[in-house]
C-alpha positions in Angstrom: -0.9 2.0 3.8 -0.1 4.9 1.4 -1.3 8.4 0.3 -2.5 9.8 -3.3 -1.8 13.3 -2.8 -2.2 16.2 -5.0 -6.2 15.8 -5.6 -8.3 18.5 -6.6 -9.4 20.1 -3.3 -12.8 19.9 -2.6 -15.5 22.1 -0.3 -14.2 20.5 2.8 -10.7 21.2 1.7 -9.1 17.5 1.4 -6.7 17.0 -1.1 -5.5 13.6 0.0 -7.0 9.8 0.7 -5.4 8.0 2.8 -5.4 4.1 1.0 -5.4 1.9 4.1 -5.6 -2.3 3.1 -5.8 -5.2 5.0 -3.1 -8.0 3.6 -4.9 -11.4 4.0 -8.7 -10.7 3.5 -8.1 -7.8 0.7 -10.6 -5.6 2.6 -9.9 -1.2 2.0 -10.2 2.2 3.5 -10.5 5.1 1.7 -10.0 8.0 4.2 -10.3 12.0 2.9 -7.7 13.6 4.5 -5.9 17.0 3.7 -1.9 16.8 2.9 -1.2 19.6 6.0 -2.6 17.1 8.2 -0.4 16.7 11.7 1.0 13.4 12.4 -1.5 13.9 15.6 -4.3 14.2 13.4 -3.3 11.3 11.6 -3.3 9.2 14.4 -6.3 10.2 15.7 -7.7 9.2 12.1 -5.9 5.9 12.1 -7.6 5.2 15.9 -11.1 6.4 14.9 -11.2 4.7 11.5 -8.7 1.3 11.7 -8.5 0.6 15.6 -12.0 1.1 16.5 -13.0 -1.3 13.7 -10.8 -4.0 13.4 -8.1 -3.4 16.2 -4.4 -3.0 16.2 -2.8 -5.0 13.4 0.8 -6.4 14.5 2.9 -5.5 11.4 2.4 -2.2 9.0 3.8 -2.2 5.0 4.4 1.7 4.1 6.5 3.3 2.0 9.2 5.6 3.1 6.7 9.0 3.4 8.1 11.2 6.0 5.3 10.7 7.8 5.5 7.2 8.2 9.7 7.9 9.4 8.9 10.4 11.9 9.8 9.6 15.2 6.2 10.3 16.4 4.7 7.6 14.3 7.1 5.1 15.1 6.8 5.7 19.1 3.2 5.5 18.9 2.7 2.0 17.0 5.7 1.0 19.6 3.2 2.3 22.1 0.6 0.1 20.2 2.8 -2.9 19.8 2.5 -2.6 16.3 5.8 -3.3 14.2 6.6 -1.4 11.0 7.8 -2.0 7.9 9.2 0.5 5.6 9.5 -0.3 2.0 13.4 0.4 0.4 13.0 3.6 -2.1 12.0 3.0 -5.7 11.0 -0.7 -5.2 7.1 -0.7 -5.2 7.3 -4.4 -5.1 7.2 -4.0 -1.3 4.1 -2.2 -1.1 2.1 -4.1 -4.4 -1.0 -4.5 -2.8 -1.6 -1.0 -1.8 0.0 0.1 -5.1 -2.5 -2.0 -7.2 -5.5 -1.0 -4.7 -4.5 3.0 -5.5 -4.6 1.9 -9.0 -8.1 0.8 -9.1 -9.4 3.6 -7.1 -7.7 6.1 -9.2 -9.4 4.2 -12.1 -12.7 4.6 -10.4 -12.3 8.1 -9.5 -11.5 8.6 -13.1 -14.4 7.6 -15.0 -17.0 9.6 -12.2 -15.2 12.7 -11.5 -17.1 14.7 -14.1 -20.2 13.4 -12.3 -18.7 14.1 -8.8 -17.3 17.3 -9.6 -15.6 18.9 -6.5 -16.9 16.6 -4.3 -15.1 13.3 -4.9 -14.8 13.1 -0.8 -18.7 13.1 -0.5 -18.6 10.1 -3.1 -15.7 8.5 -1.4 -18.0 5.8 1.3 -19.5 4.6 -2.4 -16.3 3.8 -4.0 -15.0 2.0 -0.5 -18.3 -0.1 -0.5 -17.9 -0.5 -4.4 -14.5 -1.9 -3.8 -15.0 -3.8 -1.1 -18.1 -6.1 -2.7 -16.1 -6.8 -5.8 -14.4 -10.1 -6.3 -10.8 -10.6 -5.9 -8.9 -13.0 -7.9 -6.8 -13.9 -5.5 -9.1 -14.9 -2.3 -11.5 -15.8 -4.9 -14.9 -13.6 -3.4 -15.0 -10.1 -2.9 -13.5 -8.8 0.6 -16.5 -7.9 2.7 -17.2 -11.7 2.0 -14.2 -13.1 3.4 -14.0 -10.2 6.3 -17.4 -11.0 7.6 -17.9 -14.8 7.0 -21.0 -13.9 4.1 -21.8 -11.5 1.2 -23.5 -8.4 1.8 -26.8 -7.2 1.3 -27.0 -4.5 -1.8 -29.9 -3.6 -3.2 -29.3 -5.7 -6.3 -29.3 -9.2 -4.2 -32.3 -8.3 -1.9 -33.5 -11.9 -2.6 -30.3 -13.5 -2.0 -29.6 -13.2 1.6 -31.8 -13.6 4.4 -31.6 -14.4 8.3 -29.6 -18.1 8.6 -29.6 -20.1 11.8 -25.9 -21.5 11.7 -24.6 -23.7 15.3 -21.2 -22.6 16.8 -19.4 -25.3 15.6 -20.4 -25.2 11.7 -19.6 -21.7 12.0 -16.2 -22.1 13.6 -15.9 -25.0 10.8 -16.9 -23.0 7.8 -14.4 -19.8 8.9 -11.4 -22.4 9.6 -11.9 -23.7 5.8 -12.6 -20.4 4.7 -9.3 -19.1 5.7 -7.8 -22.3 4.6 -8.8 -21.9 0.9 -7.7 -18.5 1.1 -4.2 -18.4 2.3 -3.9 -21.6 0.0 -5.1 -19.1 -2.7 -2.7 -16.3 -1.8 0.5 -19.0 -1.6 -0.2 -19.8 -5.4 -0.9 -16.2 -6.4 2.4 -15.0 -4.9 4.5 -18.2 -6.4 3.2 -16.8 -9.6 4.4 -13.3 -8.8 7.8 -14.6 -7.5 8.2 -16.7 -11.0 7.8 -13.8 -12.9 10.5 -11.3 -11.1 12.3 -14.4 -10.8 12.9 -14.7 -14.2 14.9 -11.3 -14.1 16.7 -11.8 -10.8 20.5 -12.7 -10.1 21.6 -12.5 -6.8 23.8 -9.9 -6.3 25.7 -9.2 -2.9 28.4 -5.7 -2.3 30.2 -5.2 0.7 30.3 -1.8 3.1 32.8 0.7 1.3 32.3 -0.3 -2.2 31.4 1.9 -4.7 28.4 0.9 -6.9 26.4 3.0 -9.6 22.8 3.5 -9.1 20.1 3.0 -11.9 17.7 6.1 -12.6 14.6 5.0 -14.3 13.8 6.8 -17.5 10.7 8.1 -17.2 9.2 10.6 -19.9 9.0 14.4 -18.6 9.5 13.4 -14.9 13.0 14.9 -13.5 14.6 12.4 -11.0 18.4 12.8 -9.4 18.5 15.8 -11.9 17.4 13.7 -14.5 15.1 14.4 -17.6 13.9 12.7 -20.5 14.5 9.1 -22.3 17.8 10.6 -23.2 19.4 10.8 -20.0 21.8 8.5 -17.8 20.9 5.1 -17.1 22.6 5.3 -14.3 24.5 7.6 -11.8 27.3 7.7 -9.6 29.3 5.8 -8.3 28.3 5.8 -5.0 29.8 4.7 -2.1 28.1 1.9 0.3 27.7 3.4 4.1 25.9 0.3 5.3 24.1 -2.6 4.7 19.9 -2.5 5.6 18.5 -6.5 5.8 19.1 -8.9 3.0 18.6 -6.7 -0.1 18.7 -2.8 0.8 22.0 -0.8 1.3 22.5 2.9 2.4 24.2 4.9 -0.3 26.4 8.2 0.7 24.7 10.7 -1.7 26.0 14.1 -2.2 24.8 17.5 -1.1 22.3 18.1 -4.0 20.8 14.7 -3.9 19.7 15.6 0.0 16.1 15.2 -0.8 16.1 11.8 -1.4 16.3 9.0 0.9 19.6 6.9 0.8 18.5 3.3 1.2 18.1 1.6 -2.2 17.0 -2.3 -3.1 19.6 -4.1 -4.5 17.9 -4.4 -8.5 19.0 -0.6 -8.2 22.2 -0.6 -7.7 
């Protein structure tokens, strides 16, 4: 899950869509929310909109938004029995498929906003369903497909489905080699990823205390760690190492002005 803020408001006065996406069968949410939402509100969303439809899921990929930190949110998926996972800072890999999903709906938003005009939120249901019936390289059929065992019924494939008699077993059959094919699908589609960052990756290991410089990303017009321009530092620092966080995230001691932003860093940054 993850948040495009900073939308044009709209009539109803949300600013915000909440991109919600299910990991093995691709399937999205696109919720309206407004940015001043309370993390109560939030959960009451994620209850009405996730939990009544598909229950609780058992792990949850987000990145480091305060929101997702807050002690609240992490008491009430504890509550929930649902485990989170927080992405390291500036290390989108973590969070890809949500990242690529706000991608496309940005894209989508895009091209019809002149049509919407204020309203994008009204048009919002449309763009989920668009989404949702489009096929997916990776599992190979669009979503709702592989979420609900068959394709839906739009008005362009009237003729396509109609009422099936299928016995328990073939349909218990069918699903079971359905989900085969797909996690076989997603297994080659993430080797491929993996070769690809592979070929930049050396393993690199540091030890609690030592001092390490951390790589700013140059990024045209955008100010980070003080930062502006193509001209500016490669890196900064040094830094020292507080603590290690798993396999590849330490916790950097950052000074006073660098308050703002969260200390744990992937390793490929440092």
């Amino acid at each position: 899950m993850d948040f495009i803020t900073k939308l044009p408001r709209t009539a109803k006065g949300h600013d915000t869509i909440w991109v919600i996406v299910d990991r093995l069968t691709k399937s999205a949410h696109f919720l309206p929310i407004r940015e001043t939402f309370s993390l109560e509100r939030l959960a009451e969303v994620f209850i009405n909109e996730v939990v009544a439809r598909h229950g609780m899921p058992l792990t949850i990929v987000s990145d480091r938004d305060t929101r997702f930190t807050s002690r609240f949110w992490k008491r009430f998926h504890e509550a929930m029995g649902t485990r989170l996972n927080i992405s390291t800072a500036y290390h989108p890999q973590t969070d890809g498929q949500s990242e690529r999903t706000i991608q496309r709906l940005e894209d989508m938003l895009r091209a019809c906003i002149i049509d919407f005009g204020g309203s994008w939120d009204s048009h919002l249901p449309l763009a989920e369903f668009s989404y949702n019936n489009s096929h997916h390289t990776t599992i190979g059929m669009p979503p709702y497909e592989m979420l609900n065992g068959r394709r839906c019924r739009t008005p362009i494939c009237w003729g396509e489905i109609g009422q099936k008699e299928l016995g328990s077993l073939e349909v218990v059959r069918e699903t079971s080699e359905r989900f085969d094919q797909i996690k076989a699908r997603m297994k080659a589609a993430q080797d491929r990823q993996k070769s690809y960052a592979d070929k930049r990756r050396r393993p690199i290991e540091f030890d609690v205390g030592d001092r390490v410089m951390l790589k700013v990303s140059p990024w045209k017009g955008i100010i980070r760690f003080r930062k502006r321009g193509k001209l500016s530092p490669r890196f900064v620092g040094p830094f020292r190492i507080m603590a290690r966080v798993g396999e590849v995230a330490y916790r950097l001691e950052l000074p006073d002005e660098l308050s703002g932003i969260h200390p744990t860093f992937h390793v490929s940054h440092l």
